[in-house]
Backbone bond lengths (Angstrom), bond angles and torsions (degrees), N, CA, C in turn:
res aa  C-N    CA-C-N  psi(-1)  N-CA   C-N-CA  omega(-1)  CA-C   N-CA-C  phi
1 X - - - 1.454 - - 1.519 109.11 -
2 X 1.503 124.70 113.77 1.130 121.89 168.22 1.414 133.36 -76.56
3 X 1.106 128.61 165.42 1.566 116.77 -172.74 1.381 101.11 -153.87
4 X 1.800 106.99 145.74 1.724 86.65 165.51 1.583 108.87 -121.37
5 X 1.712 113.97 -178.15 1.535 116.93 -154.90 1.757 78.17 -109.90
6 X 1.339 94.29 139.48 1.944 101.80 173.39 1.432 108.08 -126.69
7 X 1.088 141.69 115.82 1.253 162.57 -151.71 1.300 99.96 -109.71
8 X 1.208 156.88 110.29 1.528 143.06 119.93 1.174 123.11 -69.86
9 X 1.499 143.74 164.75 1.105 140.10 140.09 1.660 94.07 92.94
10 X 1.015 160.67 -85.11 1.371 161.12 -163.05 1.463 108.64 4.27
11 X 1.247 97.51 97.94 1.666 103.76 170.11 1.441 119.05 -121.08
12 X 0.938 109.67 158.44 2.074 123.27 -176.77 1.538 90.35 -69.59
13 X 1.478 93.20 -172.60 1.521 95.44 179.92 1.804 115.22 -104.19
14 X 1.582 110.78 14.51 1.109 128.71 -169.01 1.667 101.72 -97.61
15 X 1.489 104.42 -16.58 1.554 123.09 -164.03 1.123 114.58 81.04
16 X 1.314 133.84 9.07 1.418 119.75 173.96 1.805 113.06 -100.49
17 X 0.880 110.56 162.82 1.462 143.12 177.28 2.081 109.55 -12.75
18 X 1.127 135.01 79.16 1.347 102.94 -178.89 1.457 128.18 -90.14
19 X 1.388 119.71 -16.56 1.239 140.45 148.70 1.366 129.96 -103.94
20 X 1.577 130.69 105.74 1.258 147.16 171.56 1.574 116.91 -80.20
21 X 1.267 125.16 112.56 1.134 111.51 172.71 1.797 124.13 35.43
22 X 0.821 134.12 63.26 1.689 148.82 -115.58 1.501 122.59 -17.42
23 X 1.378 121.83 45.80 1.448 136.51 -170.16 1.540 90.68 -100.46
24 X 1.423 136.55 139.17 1.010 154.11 121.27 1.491 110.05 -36.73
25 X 1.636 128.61 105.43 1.488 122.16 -178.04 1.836 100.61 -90.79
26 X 1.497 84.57 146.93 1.523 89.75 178.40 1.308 133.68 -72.70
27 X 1.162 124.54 136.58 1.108 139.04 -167.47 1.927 134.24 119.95
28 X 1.461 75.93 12.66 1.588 98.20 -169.72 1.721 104.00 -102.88
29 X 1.446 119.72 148.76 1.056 129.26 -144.93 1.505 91.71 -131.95
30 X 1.161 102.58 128.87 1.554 109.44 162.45 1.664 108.81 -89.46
31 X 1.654 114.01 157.35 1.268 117.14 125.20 1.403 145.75 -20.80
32 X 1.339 133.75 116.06 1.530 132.69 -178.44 1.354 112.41 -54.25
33 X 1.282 136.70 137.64 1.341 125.21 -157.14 1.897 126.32 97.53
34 X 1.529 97.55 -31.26 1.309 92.39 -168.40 2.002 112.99 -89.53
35 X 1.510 107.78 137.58 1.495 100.66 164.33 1.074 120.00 -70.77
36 X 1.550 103.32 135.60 1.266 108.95 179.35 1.639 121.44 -101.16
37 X 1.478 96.11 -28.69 1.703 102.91 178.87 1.678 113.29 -145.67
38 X 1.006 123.16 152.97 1.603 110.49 -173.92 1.605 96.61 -131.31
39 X 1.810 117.96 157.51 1.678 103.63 -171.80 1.596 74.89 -150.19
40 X 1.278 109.04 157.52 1.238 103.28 167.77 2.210 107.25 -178.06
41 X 1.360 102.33 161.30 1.507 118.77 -162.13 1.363 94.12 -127.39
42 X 1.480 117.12 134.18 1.363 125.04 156.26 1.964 106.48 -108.00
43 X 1.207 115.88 151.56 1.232 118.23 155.18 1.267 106.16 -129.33
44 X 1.354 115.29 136.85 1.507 145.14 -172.19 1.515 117.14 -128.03
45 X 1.057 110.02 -22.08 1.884 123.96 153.67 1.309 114.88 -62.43
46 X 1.171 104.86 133.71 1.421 103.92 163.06 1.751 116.29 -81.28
47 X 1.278 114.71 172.24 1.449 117.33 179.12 1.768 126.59 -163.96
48 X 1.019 106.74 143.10 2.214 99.71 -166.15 1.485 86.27 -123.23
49 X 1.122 99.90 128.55 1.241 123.81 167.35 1.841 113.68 -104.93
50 X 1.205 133.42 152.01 1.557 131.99 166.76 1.244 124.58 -131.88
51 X 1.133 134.79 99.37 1.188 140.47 176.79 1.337 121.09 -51.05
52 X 1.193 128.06 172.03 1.682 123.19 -171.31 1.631 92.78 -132.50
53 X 1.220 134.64 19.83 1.750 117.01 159.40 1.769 92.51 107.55
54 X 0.986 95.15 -55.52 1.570 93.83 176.84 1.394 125.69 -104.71
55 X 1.395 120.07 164.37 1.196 135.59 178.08 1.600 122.92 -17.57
56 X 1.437 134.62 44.08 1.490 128.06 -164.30 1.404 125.91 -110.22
57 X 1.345 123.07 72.01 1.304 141.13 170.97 1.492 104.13 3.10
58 X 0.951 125.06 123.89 1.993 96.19 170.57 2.557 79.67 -137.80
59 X 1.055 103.93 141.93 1.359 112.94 144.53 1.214 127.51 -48.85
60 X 1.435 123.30 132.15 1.460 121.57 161.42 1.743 111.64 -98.74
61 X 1.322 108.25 102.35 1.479 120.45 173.82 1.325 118.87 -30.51
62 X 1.429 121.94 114.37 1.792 128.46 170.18 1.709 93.25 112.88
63 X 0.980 115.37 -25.96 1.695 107.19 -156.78 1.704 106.44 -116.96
64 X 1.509 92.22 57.31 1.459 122.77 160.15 1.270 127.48 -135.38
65 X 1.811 136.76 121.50 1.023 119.48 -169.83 1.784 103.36 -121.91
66 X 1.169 101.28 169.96 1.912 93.37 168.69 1.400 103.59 -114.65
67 X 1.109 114.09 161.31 1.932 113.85 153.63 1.618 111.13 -173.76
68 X 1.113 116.56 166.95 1.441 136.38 -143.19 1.588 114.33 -131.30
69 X 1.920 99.09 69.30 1.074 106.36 -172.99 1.954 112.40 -84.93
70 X 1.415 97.60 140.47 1.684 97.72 171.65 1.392 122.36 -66.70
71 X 1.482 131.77 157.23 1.457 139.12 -131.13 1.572 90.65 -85.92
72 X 1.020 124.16 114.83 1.495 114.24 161.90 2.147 91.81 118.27
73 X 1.049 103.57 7.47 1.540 86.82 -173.33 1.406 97.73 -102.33
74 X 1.553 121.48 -174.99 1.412 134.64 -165.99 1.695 94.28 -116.08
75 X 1.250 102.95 170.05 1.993 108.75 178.52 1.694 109.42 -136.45
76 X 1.203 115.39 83.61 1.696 98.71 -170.48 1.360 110.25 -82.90
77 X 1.574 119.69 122.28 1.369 124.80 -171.09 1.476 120.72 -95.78
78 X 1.097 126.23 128.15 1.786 116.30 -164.54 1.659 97.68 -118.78
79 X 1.418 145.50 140.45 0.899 133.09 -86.81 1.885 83.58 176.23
80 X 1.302 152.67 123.81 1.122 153.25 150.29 1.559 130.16 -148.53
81 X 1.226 133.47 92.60 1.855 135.02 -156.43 1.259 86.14 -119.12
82 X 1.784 108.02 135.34 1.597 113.56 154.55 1.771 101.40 -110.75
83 X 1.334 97.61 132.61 1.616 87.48 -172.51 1.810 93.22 -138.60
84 X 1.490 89.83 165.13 1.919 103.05 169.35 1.175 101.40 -166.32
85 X 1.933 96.85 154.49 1.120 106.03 -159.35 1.264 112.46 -156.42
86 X 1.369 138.81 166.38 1.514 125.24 -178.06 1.730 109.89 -59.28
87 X 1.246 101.96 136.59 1.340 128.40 176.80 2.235 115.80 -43.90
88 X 1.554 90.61 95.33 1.359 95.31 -166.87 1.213 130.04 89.60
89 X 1.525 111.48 1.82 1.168 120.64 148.45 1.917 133.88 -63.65
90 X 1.438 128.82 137.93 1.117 122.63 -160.48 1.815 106.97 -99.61
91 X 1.260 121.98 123.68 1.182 91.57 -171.54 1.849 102.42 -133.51
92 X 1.544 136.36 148.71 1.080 101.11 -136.71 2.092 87.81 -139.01
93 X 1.023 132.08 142.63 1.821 124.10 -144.89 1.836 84.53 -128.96
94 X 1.324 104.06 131.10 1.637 101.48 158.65 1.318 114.52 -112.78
95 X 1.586 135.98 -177.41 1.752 128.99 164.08 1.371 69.81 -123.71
96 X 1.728 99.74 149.93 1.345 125.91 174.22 1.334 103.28 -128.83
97 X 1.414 101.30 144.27 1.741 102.64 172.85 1.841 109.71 -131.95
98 X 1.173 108.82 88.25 1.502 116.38 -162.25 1.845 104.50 104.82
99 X 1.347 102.91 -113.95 1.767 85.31 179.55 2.064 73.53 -154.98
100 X 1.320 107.98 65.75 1.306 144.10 160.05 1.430 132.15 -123.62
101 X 1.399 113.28 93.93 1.608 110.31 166.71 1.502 118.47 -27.65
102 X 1.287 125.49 132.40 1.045 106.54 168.01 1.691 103.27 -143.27
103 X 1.458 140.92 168.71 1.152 131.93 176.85 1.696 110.06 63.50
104 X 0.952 123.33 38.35 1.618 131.25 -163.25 1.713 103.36 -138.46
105 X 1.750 98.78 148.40 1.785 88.73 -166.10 1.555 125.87 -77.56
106 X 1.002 132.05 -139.97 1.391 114.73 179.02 2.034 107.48 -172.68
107 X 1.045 123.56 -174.21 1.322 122.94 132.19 1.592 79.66 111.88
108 X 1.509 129.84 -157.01 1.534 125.27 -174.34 1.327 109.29 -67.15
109 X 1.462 111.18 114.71 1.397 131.14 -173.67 1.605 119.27 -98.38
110 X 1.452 105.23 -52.49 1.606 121.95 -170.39 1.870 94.82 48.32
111 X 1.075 92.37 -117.22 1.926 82.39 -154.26 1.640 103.90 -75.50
112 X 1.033 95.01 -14.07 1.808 103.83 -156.82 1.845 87.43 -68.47
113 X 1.880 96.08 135.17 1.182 123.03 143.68 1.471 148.80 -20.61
114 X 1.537 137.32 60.16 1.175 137.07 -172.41 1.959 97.18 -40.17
115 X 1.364 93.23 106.73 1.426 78.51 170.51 1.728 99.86 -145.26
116 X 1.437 116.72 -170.04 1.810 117.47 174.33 1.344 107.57 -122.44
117 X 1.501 131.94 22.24 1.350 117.50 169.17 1.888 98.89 -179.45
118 X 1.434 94.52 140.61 1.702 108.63 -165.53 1.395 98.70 -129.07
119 X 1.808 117.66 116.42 1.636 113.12 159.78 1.385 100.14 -106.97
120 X 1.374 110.67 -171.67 1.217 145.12 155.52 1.334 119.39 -137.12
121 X 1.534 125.13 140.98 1.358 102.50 165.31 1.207 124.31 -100.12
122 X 1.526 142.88 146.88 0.998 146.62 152.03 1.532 140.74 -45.18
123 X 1.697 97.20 -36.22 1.286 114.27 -178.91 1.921 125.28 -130.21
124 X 1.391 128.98 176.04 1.104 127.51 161.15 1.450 97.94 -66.40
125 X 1.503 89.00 -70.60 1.948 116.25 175.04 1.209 124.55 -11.12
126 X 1.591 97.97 -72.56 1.449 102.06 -171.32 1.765 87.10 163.41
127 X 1.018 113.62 -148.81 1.371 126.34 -42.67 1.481 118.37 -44.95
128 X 1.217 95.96 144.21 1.782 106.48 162.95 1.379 110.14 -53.96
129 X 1.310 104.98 178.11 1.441 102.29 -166.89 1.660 98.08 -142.16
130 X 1.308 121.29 121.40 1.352 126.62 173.47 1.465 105.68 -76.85
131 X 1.302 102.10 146.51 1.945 107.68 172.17 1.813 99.31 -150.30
132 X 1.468 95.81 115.65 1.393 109.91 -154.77 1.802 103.23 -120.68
133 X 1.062 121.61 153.52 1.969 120.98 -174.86 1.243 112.43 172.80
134 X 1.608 105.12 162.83 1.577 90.20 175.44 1.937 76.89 -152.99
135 X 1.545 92.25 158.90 1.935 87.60 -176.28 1.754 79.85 -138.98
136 X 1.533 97.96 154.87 1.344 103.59 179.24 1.727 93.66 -101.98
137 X 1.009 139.41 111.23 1.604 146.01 162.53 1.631 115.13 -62.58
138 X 1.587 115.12 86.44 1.131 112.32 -167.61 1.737 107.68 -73.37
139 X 1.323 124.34 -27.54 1.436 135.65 -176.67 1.059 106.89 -119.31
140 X 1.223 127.13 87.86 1.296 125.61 164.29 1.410 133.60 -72.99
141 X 1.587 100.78 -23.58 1.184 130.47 -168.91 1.581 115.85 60.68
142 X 1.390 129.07 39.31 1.561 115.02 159.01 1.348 117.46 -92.52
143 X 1.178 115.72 166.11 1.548 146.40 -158.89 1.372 107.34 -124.18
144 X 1.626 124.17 -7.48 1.494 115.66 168.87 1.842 98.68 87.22
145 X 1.142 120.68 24.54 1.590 112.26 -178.39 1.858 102.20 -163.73
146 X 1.549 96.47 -24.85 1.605 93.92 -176.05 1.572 112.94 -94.71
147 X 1.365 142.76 146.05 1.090 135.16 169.15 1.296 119.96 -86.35
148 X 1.194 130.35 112.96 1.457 139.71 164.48 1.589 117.12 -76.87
149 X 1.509 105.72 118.21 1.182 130.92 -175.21 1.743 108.17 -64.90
150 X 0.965 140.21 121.70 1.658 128.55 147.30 1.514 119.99 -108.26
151 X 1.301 120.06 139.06 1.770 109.96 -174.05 1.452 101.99 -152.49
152 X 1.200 115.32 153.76 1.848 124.88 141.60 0.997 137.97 -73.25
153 X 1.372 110.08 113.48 1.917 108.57 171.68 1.557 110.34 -108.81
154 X 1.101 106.15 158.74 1.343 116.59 157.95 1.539 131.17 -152.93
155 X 1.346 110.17 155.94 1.623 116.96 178.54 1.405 116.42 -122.86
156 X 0.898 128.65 174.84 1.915 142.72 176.05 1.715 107.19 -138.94
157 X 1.497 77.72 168.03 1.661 92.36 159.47 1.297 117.29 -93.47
158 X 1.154 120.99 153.70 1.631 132.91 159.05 1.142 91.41 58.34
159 X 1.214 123.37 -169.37 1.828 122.43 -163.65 1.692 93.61 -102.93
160 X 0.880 150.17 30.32 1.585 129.42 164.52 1.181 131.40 -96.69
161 X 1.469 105.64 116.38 0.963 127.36 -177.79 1.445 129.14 6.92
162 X 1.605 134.82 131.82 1.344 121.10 161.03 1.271 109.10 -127.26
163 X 1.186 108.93 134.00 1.755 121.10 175.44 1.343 127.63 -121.03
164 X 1.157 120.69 128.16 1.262 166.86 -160.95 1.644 103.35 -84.59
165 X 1.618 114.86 101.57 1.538 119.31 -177.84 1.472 108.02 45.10
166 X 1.334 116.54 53.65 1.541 107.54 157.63 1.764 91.05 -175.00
167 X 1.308 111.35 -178.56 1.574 120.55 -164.50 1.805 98.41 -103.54
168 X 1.188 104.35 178.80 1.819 103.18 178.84 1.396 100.61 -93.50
169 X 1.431 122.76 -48.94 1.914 103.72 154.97 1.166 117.83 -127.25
170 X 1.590 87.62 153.44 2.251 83.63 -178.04 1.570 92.87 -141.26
171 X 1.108 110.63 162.95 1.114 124.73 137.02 1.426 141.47 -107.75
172 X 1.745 125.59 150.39 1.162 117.02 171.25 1.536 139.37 -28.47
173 X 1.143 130.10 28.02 1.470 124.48 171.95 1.364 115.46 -144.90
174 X 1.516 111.67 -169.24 1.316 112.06 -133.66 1.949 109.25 -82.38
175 X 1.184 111.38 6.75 1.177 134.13 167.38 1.518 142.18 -88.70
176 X 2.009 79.09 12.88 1.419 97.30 -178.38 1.439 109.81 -136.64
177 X 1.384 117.99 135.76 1.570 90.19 -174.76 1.542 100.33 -145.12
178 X 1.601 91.70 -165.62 1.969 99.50 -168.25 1.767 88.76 -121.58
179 X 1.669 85.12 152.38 1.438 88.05 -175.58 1.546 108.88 -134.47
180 X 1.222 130.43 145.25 1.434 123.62 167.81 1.193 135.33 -102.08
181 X 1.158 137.58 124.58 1.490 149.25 -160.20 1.669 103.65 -103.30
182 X 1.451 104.67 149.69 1.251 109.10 -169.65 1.676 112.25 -145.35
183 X 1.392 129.15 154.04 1.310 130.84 161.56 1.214 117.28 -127.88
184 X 1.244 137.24 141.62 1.607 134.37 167.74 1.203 107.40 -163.50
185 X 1.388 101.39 143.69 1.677 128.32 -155.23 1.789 93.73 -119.47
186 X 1.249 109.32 131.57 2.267 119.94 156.82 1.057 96.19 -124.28
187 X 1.568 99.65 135.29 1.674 125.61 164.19 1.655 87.36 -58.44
188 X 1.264 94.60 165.18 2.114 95.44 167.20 1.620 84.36 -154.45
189 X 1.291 99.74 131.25 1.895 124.19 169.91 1.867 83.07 -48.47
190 X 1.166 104.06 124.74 1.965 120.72 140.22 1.124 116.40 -56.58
């Protein structure tokens, strides 16, 4: 049973107006903790990406969002890829925020990849491989007017193939399936 909440009277402490016709008027302040806005991308396409042996960032198409957090707020990013890939192949996922790694490891590296998520595959077949996260973005750096980009990239080894919601081989039946990957970003009150 649904119900709705009816508010009359709600005023600031200035006496003016804090709810208009159900608009939140500006100048009103949440609690630290609270979401303020949510943005978000599904991909439901599949997609092959190919690496060239070395280090090559490539985007995963759909699974970039923007949003327009105020100066001083946080961005919590939630994070979901079904991927497959040739069998024993290494394949390696960053979150970007602008065309900045971000959430990725660090410390003595030598050749190895600053990155935020590592598969392998197991199979030709499948299984796909979920790669799931969420990072709280304490500096996002918005100003309440600029849009901040967040996205997925990824790279491999050697050139084989990586795919995006589907397996490296399938066949037609019911033992094979499509999968959808997703990103979504909330402002969160500071």
């Amino acid at each position: 049973m649904a119900s709705d909440l009816k508010v009359d009277n709600l005023k600031k402490a200035d006496g003016t107006a804090l709810i208009t016709a159900g608009v939140v008027q500006s100048g009103v302040t949440f609690p630290a903790g609270h979401v303020l806005q949510v943005v978000s991308s599904t991909k439901t396409t599949t997609q092959s990406l190919t690496p060239t042996g070395a280090l090559n960032w490539q985007d995963i198409s759909d699974l970039s969002v923007g949003i327009v957090p105020k100066t001083g707020n946080k961005v919590l990013v939630l994070v979901s890829v079904n991927t497959g890939g040739k069998q024993d192949y290494n394949v390696i996922y960053r979150l970007v925020r602008g065309s900045t790694g971000i959430f990725v490891g660090t410390g003595s590296m030598g050749s190895k990849s600053a990155s935020s998520f590592h598969t392998r595959s197991r199979g030709d077949e499948g299984p796909m491989v979920n790669i799931a996260g969420q990072f709280l973005d304490a500096s996002p750096g918005g100003d309440g007017s600029a849009t901040i980009t967040y996205k997925v990239q990824t790279s491999g080894e050697s050139t084989q193939t990586i795919l995006i919601n589907s397996s490296h081989t399938e066949a037609d039946n019911y033992s094979f399936g499509r999968t959808a990957s997703s990103i979504t970003v909330m402002e969160v009150q500071a």
